[in-house]
C-alpha positions in Angstrom: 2.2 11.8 15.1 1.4 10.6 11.6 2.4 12.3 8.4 -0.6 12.3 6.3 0.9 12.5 2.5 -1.2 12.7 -1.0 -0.5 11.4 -3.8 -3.0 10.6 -7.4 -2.4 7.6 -8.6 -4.5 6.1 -11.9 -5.7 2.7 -12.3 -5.0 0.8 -15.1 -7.1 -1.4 -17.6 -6.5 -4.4 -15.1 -7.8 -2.9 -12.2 -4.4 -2.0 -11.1 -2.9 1.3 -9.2 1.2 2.0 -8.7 2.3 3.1 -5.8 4.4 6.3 -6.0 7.8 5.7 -5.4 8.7 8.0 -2.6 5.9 6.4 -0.7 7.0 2.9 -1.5 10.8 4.1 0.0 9.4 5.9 3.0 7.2 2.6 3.8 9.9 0.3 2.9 7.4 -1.6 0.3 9.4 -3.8 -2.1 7.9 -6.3 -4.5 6.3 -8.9 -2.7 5.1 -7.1 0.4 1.8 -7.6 1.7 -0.8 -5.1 2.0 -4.5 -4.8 3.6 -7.0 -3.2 1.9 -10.4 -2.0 3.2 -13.2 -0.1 2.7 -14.2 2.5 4.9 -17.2 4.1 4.0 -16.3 5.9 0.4 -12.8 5.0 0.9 -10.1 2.6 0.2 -7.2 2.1 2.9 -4.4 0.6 1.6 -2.1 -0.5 5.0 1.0 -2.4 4.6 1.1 -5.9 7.0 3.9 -6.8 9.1 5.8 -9.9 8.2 4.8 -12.7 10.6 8.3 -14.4 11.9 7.0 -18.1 10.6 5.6 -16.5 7.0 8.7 -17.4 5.3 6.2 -17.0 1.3 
């Protein structure tokens, strides 16, 4: 079962939110990892993409 975890983040000037860091270790996301994100009705989903094995960007 998933661990549902909150966290507040604030977006800057440049339309841009940071990620807390615990989350970024738990979730492995390091600079250049790609992540979806979606609307879902009043929402935002952020969901981190698997590499694909011939994606070598």
């Amino acid at each position: 079962m998933e661990q549902e975890e909150t966290a507040i983040a604030v977006m800057g000037t440049k339309g841009q939110i940071v990620i807390p860091k615990k989350l970024r270790s738990e979730l492995q996301i390091t600079p250049k990892t790609k992540l979806a994100i979606y609307r879902k009705d009043n929402k935002l989903v952020l969901m981190k993409l698997d590499p694909s094995p011939v994606d070598k960007s």
